[in-house]
C-alpha positions in Angstrom: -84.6 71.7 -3.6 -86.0 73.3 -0.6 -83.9 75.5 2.3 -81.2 74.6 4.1 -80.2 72.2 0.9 -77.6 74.2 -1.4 -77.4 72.8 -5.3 -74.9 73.5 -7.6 -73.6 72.9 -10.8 -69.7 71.5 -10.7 -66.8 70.6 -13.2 -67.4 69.7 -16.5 -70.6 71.1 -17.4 -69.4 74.8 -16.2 -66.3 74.7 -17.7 -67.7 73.5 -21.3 -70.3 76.2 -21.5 -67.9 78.9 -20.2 -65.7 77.0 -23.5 -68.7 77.9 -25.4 -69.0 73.6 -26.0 -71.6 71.5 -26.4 -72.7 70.6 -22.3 -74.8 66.8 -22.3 -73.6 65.8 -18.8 -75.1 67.7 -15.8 -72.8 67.1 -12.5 -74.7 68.4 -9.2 -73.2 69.5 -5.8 -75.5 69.1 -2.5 -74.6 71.0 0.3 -76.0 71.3 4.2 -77.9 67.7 3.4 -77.6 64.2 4.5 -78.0 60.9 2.3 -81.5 60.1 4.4 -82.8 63.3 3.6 -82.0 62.8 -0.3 -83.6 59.6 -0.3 -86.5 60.6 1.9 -87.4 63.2 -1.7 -87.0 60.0 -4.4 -83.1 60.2 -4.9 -81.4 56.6 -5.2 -78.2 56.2 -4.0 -75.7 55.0 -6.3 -72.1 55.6 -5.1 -70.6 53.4 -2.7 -67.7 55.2 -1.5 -69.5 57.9 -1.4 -73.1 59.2 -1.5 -73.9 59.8 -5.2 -77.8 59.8 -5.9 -79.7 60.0 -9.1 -82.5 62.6 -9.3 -85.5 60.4 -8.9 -86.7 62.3 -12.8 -83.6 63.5 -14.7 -81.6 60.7 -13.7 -78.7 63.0 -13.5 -75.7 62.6 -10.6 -76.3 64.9 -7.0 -73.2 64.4 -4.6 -73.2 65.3 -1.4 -70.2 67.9 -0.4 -67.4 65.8 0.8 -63.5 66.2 1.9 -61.5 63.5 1.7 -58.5 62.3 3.0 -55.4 60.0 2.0 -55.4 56.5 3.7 -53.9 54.1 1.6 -52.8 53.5 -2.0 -54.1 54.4 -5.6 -57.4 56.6 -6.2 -59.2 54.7 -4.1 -57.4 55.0 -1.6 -58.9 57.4 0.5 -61.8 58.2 3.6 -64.6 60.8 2.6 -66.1 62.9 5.1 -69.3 63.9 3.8 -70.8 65.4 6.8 -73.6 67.9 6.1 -71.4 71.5 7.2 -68.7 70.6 4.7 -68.3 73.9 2.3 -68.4 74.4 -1.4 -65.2 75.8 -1.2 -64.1 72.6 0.5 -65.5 70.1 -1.8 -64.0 72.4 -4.9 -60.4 72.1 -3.4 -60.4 68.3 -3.8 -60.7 68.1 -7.7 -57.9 67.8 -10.2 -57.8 71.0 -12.1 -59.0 75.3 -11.8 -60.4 74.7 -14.6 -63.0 72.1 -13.4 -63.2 73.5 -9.7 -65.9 76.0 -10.5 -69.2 75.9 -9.5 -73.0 77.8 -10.6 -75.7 78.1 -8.2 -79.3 78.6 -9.0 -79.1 81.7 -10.1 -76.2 81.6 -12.3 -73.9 83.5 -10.5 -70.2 81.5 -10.9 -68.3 80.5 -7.5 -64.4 80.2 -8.3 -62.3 80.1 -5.6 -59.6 79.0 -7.2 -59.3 81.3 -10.6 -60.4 78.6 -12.8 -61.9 81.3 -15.1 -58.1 83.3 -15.2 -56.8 79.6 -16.5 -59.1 79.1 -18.7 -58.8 82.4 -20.6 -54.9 81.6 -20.3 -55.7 78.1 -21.7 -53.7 76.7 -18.9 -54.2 73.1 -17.1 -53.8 73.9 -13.5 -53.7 71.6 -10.2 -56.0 72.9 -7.3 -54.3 72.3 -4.5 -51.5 70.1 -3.2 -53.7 67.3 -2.4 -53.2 66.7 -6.6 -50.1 64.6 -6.2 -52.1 62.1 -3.6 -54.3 60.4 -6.7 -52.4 59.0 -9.6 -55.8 58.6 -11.8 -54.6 62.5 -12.1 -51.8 62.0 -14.5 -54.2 60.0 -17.0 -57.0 62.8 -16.4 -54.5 65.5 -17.4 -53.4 64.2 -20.6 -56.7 62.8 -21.9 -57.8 66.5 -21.1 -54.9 68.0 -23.2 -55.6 65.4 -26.0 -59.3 66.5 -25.9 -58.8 70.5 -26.0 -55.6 70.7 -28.2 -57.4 72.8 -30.6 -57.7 75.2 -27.9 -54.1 75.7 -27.2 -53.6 75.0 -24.0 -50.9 74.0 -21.7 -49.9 72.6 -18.9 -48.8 74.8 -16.0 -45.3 73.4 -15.0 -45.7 72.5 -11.4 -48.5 70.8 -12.5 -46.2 68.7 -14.6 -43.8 68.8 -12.2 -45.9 67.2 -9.8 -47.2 64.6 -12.5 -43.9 63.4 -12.9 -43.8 63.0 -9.2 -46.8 60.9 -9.4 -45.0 58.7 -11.6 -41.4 58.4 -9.8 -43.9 57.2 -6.5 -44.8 54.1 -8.0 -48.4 55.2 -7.2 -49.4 54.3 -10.9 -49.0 50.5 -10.4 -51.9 51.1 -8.0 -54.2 52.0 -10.9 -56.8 49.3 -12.1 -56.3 48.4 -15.9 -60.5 48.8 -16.1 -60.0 52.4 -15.0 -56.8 52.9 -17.6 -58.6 51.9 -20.2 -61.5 54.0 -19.3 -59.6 56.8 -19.7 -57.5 55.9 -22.9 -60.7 54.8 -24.1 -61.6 58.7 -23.7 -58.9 60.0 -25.3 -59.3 58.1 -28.4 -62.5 59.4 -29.0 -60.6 62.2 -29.5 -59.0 63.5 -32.7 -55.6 64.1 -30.8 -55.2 61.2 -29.1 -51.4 61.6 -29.8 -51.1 64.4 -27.3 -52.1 61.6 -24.4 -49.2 59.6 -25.2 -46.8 63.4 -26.0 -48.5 64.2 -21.8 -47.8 60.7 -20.7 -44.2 60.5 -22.1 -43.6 63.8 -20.7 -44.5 63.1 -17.4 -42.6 60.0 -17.3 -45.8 57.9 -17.4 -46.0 56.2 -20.2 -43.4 53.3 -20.0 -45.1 52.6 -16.4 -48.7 52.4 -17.7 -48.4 51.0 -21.0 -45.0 48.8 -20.9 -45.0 47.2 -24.1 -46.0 50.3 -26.1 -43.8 51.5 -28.9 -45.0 54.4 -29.8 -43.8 56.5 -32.1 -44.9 60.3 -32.8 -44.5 60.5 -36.5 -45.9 62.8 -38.5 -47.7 59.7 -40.3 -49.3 58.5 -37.1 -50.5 62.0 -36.6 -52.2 62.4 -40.1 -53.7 59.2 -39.9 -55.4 60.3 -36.4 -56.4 63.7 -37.4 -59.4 61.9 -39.9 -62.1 63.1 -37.9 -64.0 59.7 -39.4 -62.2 57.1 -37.6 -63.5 55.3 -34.7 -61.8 54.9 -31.0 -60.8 51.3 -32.4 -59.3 52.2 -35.4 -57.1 55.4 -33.8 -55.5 52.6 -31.5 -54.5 50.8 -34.2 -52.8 53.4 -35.5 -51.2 53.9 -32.1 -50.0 49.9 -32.0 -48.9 50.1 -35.2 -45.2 49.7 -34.5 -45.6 47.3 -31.4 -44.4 43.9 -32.2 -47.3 41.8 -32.2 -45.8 39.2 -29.4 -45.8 42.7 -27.6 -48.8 44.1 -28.5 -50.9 40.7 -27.8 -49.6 41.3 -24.2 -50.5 44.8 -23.7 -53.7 43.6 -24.9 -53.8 41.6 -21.9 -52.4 44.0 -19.7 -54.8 47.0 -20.4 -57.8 44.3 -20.4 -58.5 45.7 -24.1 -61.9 45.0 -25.6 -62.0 42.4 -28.1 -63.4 45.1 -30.6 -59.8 47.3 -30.1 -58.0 44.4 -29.8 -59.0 42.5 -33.3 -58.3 45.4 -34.9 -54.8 46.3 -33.5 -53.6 42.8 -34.1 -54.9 42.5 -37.2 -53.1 45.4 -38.7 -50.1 44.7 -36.7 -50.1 41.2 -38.4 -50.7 42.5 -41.7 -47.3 45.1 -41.2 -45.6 42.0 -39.8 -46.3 39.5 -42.3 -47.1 40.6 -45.6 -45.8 43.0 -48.3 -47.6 44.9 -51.2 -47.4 43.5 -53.7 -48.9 40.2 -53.1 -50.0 37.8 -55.5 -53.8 35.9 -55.4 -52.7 33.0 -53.3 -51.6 35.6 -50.4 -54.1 37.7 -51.1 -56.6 34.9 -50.8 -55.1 33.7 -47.8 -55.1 36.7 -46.2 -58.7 38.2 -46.9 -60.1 34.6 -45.2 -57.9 34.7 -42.3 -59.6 37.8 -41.2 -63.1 36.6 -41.8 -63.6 39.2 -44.8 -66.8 37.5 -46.6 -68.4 37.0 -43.2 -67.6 39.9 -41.2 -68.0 42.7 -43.8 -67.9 45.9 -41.3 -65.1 44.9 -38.9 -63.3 44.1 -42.6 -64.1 47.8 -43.9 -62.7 49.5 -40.4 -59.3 47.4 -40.8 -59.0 48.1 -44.4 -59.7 52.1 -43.8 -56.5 51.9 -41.3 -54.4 49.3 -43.5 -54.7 51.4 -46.6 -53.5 54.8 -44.8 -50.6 52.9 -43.4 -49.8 51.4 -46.9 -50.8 54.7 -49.3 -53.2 52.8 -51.1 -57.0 52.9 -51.8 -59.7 51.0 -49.5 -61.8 50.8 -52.5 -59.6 48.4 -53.8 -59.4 46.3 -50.7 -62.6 46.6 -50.2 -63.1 45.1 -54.4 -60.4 42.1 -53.4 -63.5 41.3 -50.6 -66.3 41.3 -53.2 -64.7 39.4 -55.6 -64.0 36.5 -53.2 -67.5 36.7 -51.8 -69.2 36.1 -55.3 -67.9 32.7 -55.3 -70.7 30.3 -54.5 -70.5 27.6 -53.4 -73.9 25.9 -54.6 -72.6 26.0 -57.8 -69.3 23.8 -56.9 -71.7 22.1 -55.0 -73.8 21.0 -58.3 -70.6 20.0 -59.8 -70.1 17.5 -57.8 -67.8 18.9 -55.1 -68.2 18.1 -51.0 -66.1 18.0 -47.9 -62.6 18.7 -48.5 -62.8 18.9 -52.1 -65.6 21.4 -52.0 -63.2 23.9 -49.8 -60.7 23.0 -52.3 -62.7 23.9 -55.2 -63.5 27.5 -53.4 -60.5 28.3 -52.9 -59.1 27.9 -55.8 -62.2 30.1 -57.6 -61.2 32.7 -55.7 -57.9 32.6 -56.2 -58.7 32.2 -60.2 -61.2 35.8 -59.7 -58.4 37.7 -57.6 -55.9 36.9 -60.3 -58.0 37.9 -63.1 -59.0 41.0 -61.5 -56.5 42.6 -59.1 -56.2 46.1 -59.2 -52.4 47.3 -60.0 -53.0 50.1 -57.2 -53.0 47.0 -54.5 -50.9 44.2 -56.0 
């Protein structure tokens, strides 16, 4: 971009490649520019409470410098100035953390004004500046960062968690969307320490205000079970609900506006813990392998039985065997018996109840 314009790279990218990470997302901050004379090159304007543009080839984010300013509640509750002689250094004091308040110009050279480098060697999670405590989004940022670089060994400075539990006692959390919660829970469990977002919530006081109806319980089981680098987002929040009540976990569901895909999967094992106990006979087991859709819905089946097996010390191989052996029965072959309607579900039911009994493995039953 041409004189007077300033671009540089901000946040996450700088502070993964000084991490020595993997960097995928490019963040871009435009000084001594207005929004016409981004569009006037190609850039689109995506932002709406603030200029954000795409780059009219890479698609990648440009904002314009801005300072903002505390109005009313919640994240969104503030007025941007993003006036063309607004500073780097100014637009750098707004974010959450040192750590993602450094910027690279075209040339490489690292602009730090706030020793983001010194906390990252120290492996510490660091507020900028006092206007920290004015969004409450913060608190969920912090420990979602925490859960992601646990291997690294970092901690959190304590008048940053000082002022996170202020955050909390303000009653500012309330203001927080439950689309922009889950977005950030959603983040965490992507992780393979999604524990440490609950240990950083519950710390800063936090957790019983954004996730109510949570038990949650920081067992050495739950830990191992979420430290398989394998499992998906869904299944490590089953894991998490495990110990919620369903009555209590079908209204967090609500609450949190959880995806059906989470959702089906929580319940389900929660129901399972609930309502039945290994060993079970063929009639339960029968009973229970159709009321989660096991012949019809094959993967969803596999992801629950992964998480229901480490919570019960079995094998998913044998679950997985209980699912084949049910979906052999066919029923053309009742059918040429004879057998319709009612009596043909009759008839299939009880073949599989006859298979499961001849075959169960001793490991399950």
């Amino acid at each position: 971009m041409a004189t007077p314009y300033q671009v540089y790279l901000v946040g996450g990218a700088v502070r993964d490649a000084l991490l020595e990470l993997p960097v995928t997302d490019h963040d871009w901050v435009v000084t001594g520019a207005t929004p016409e004379q981004l569009e006037q090159q190609g850039y689109q304007q995506v932002g709406k409470q603030f200029p954000v543009f795409l780059h009219p080839k890479n698609k990648e984010e440009y904002a314009l410098a801005r300072k903002e300013k505390k109005q009313g509640e919640g994240y969104t509750g503030f007025i941007c100035d993003f006036s063309p002689d607004i500073r780097l250094e100014e637009d750098l004091e707004r974010r959450d953390l040192t750590i993602n308040a450094i910027a690279q110009d075209q040339n490489g050279h690292l602009i730090d004004p706030f020793n983001g480098q010194k906390d990252l060697h120290n492996r510490v999670f660091r507020h900028v500046s006092n206007a920290f405590i004015e969004d409450p989004l913060r608190v969920l940022r912090v420990a979602r960062f925490a859960a992601r670089f646990h291997d690294f060994g970092f901690s959190i400075a304590s008048e940053t968690r000082s002022m996170m539990q202020a955050i909390s006692a303000s009653g500012e959390l309330s203001a927080l969307s439950a689309e922009r919660v889950w977005k950030e829970l959603e983040k965490a469990l992507k992780t393979q320490h999604a524990d440490v977002f609950f240990s950083v919530l519950q710390d800063a006081n936090a957790l019983d205000k954004l996730f109510p109806e949570l038990i949650w319980t920081n067992n050495p089981l739950t830990i191992e079970a979420l430290n398989e680098p394998k499992l998906t987002p869904a299944q490590r929040w089953a894991i998490l609900g495990k110990d919620t009540p369903l009555v209590e976990l079908t209204q967090l569901h609500q609450h949190i506006r959880c995806p059906n895909q989470f959702k089906n999967t929580a319940e389900q094992v929660r129901s399972f813990l609930e309502n039945q106990h290994i060993p079970m006979n063929a009639v339960d087991w029968e009973n229970w392998l159709m009321s989660v859709n096991a012949i019809k819905k094959p993967q969803p089946f596999m992801l629950l039985v992964e998480v229901l097996s480490k919570l019960t010390n079995s094998q998913a191989e044998d679950w997985q065997a209980l699912r084949e052996i049910i979906a052999a029965i066919n029923a053309s072959s009742l059918m040429k018996q004879g057998f319709d309607g009612a009596e043909l579900g009759q008839a299939l039911k009880k073949s599989r109840i006859e298979a499961l009994e001849k075959t169960l493995s001793p490991l399950v039953c």
